[in-house]
One Martini backbone bead per residue (centre of mass of N, CA, C, O) as a GRO file, in nm:
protein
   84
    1UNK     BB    1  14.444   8.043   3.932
    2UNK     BB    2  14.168   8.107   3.755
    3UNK     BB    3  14.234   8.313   3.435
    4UNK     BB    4  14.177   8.558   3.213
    5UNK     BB    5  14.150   8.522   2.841
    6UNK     BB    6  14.230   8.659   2.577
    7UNK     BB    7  13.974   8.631   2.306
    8UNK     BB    8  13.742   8.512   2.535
    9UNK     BB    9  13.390   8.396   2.570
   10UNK     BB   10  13.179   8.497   2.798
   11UNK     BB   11  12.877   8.330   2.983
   12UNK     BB   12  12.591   8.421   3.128
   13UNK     BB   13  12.312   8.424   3.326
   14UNK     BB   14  12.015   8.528   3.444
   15UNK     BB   15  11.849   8.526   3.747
   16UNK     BB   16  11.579   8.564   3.606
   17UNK     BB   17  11.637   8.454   3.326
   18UNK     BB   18  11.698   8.148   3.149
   19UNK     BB   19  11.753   8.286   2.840
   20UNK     BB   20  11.929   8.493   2.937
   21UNK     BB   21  12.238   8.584   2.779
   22UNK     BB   22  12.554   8.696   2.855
   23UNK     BB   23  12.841   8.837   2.630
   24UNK     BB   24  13.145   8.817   2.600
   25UNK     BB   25  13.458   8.990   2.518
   26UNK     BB   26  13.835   8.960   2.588
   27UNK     BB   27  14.014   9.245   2.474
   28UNK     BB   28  14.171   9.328   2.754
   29UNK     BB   29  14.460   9.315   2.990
   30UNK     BB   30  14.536   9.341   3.355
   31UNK     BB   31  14.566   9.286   3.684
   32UNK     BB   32  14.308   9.479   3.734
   33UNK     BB   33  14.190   9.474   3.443
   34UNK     BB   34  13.883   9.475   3.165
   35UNK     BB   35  13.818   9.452   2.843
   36UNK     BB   36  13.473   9.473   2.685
   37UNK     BB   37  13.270   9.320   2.505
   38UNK     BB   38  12.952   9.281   2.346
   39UNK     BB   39  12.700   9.069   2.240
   40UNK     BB   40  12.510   8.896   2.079
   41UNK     BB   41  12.364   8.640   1.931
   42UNK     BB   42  12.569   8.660   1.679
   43UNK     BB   43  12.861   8.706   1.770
   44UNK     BB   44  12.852   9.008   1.793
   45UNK     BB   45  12.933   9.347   1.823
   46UNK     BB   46  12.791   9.590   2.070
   47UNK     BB   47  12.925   9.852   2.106
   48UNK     BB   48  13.139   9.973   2.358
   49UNK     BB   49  13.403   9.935   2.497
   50UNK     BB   50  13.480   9.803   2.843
   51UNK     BB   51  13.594   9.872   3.164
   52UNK     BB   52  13.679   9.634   3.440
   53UNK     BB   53  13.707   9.498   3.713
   54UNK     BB   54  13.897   9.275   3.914
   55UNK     BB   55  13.809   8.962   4.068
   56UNK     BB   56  13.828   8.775   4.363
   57UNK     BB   57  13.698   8.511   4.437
   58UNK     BB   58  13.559   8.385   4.763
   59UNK     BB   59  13.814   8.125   4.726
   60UNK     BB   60  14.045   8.204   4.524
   61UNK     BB   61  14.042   8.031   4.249
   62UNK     BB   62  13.911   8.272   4.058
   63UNK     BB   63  13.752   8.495   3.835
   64UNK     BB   64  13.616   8.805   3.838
   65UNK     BB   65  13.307   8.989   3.682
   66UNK     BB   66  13.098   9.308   3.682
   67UNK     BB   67  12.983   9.439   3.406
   68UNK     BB   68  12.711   9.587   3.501
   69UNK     BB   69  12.739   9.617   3.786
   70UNK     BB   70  12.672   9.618   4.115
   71UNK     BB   71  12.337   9.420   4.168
   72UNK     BB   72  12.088   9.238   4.268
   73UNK     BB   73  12.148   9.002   4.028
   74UNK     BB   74  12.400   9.004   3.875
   75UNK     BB   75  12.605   8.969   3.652
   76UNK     BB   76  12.877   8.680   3.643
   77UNK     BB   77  13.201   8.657   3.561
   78UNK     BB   78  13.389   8.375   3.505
   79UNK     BB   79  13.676   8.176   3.447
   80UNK     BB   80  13.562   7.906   3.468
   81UNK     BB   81  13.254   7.962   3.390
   82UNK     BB   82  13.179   8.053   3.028
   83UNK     BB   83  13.368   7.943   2.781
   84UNK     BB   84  13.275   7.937   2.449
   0.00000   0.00000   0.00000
């Protein structure tokens, strides 16, 4: 299973625009949750760290999270797809 790693910046695309790209970095982690910081576009932090849990993708394959919280259409990172 493809697992996120400390210290690597993830970032997915917005189902709404696709101009608009959401960046974390993964500053801490343990084996079910991921602490992140978002990054803003030039790639400082802006905000204060939050954790959210880790969950297998749906076919077991990769890790996910749900920084901004399920909700129709919400960002998804991926381990496997998005870092940058």
């Amino acid at each position: 299973m493809k697992t996120f790693e400390i210290g690597n910046v993830y970032a997915t695309r917005s189902a709404c625009d696709h101009d608009c790209i959401f960046s974390y970095r993964l500053i801490k982690r343990t084996a079910k949750r991921a602490t992140l910081v978002r990054l803003d576009n030039n790639g400082d932090a802006y905000g204060k760290p939050f954790a959210r849990g880790i969950s297998a993708w749906y076919d077991d394959s990769k890790e996910a999270i749900y920084p901004e919280g399920k909700y129709s259409m919400c960002p998804i990172l991926t381990a496997e797809k998005g870092v940058i």
